[in-house]
C-alpha positions in Angstrom: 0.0 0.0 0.0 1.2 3.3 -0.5 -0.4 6.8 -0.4 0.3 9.5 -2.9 0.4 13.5 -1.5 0.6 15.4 -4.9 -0.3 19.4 -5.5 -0.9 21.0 -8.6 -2.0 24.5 -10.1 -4.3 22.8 -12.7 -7.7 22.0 -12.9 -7.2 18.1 -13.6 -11.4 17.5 -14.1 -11.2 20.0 -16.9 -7.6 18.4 -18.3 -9.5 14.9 -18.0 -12.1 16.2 -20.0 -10.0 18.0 -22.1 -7.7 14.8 -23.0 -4.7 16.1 -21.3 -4.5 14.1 -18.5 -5.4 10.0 -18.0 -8.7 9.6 -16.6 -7.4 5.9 -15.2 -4.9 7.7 -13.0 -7.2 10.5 -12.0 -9.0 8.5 -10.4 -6.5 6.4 -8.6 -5.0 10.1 -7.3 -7.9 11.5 -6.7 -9.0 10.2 -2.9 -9.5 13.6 -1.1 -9.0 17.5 -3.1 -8.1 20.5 -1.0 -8.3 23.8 -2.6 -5.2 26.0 -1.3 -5.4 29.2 -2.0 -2.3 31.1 -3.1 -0.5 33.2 -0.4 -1.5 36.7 -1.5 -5.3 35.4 -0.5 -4.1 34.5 2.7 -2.2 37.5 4.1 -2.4 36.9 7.6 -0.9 33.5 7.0 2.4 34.9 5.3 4.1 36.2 8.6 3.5 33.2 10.8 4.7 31.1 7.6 8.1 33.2 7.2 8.7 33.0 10.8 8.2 29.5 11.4 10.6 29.0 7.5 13.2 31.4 9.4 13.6 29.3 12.6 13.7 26.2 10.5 16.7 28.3 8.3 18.9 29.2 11.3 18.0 25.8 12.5 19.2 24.3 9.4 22.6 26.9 9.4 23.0 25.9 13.2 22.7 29.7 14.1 20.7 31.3 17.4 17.3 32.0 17.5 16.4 35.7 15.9 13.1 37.2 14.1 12.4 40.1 11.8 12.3 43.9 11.7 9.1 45.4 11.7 10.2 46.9 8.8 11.1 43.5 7.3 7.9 42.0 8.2 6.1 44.7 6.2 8.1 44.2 3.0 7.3 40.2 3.5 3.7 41.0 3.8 3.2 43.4 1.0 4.9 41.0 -1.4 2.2 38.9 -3.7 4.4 35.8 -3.6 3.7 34.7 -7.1 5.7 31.5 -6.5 3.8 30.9 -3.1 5.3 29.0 -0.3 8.5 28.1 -2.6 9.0 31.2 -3.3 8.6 32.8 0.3 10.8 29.9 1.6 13.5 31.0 -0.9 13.4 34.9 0.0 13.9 33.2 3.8 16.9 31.4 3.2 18.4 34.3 1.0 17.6 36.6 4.0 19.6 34.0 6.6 22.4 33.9 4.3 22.5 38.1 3.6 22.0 38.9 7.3 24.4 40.3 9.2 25.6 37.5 11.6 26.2 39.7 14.5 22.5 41.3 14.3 19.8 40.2 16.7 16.9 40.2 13.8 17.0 40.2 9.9 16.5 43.6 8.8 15.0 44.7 5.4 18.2 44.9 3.9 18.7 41.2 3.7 15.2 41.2 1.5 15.8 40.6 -2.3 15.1 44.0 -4.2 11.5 42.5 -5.7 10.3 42.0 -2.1 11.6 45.4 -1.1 10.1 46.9 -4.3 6.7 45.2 -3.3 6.5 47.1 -0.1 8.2 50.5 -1.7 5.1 50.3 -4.6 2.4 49.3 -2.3 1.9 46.3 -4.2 -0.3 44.1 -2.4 -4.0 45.2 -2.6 -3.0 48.3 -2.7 -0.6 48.5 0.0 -3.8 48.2 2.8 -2.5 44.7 3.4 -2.4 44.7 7.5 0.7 45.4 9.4 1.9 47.6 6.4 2.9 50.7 6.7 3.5 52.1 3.4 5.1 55.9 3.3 2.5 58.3 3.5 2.1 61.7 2.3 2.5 64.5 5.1 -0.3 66.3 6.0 0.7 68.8 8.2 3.4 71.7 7.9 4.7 74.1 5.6 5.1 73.0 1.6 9.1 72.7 2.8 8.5 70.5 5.6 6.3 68.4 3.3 9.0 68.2 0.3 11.8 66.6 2.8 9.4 64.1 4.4 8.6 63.1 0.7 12.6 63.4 -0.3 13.5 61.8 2.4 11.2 58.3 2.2 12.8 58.6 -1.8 16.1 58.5 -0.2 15.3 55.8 2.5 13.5 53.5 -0.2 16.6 53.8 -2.6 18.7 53.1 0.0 16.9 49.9 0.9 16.6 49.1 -2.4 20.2 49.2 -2.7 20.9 47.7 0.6 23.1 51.1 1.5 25.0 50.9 -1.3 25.9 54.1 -1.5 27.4 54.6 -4.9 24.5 52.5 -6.4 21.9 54.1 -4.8 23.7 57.9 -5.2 23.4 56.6 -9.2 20.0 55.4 -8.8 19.2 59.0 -7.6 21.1 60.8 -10.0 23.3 62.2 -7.6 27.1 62.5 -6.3 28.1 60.3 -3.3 28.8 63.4 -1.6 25.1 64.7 -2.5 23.6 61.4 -1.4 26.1 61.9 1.8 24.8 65.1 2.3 20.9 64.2 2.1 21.7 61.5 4.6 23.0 63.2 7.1 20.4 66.2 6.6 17.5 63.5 7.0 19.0 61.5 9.5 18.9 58.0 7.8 21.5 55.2 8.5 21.5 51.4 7.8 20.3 49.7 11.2 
């Protein structure tokens, strides 16, 4: 005797039907269906899922217990994880591998540039996905105050973007290293 788990993204009644797929073993497969639904319908499943992937990475890499950012946690929830649970498990292992060893949790930085850009785009119904925090217009304050809030998440995000690279991101701007130096300083923003 011997059971058979299999998944797939098709239909197999309508391949059946269709030709494409052997109505003999259909039916010796087809014992119990479950409909999964793809991560970006289950938001609130995709933090506990990436935690419980992380411990089983540092687990894996022998290395001590450690979590996420909040910031982190936002770009892993705003992503739609086209590739699902495979894909997710992937950016994890990626992240454990990029992290900075002597850090107690995985910042953003570690986060591959599409996840990053996920969060940066609001991608993810809209960005209204909770937990996420997506950069926000100001407003309150003079026209000034408003246009360095506003340059300053553009800095940030190419910053994160770049993983604090500053010569990439300082091109990515358009602008020297020194400018980028400069703006940096003036805002206040540092890799964590």
């Amino acid at each position: 005797n011997a059971r058979v788990v299999a998944a797939t993204h098709r239909n197999l009644e309508e391949d059946v039907r269709a030709g494409r797929f052997r109505e003999d073993l259909y039916y010796r497969l087809v014992g119990m269906t479950l409909t999964m639904p793809p991560l970006r319908e289950r938001r609130g499943d995709i933090l506990p899922i990436a935690q419980s992937l992380l411990a089983q990475a540092l687990g894996d890499l022998g290395l001590a217990p450690r979590s996420f950012t909040p910031e982190a946690l936002r770009c892993l929830s705003s992503h739609e994880w086209p590739g699902n649970i495979r894909e997710l498990r992937n950016e994890i292992y990626r992240a454990v591998a990029l992290m900075d060893v002597d850090a107690e949790s995985i910042d953003a930085q570690a986060l591959s540039g599409k996840v990053l850009r996920g969060q940066m785009n609001g991608v993810g119904r809209g960005g209204a996905e909770p937990g996420a925090q997506p950069v926000s217009l100001p407003q309150s304050g003079t026209l000034q105050e408003r246009l360095d809030a506003m340059e300053a998440a553009i800095v940030r995000e190419a910053m994160l973007r770049c993983r604090w690279n500053k010569t990439h991101a300082a091109k990515e701007l358009g602008l020297s290293r020194v400018g980028l130096r400069n703006k940096l300083q003036r805002f206040g923003l540092e890799a964590k």
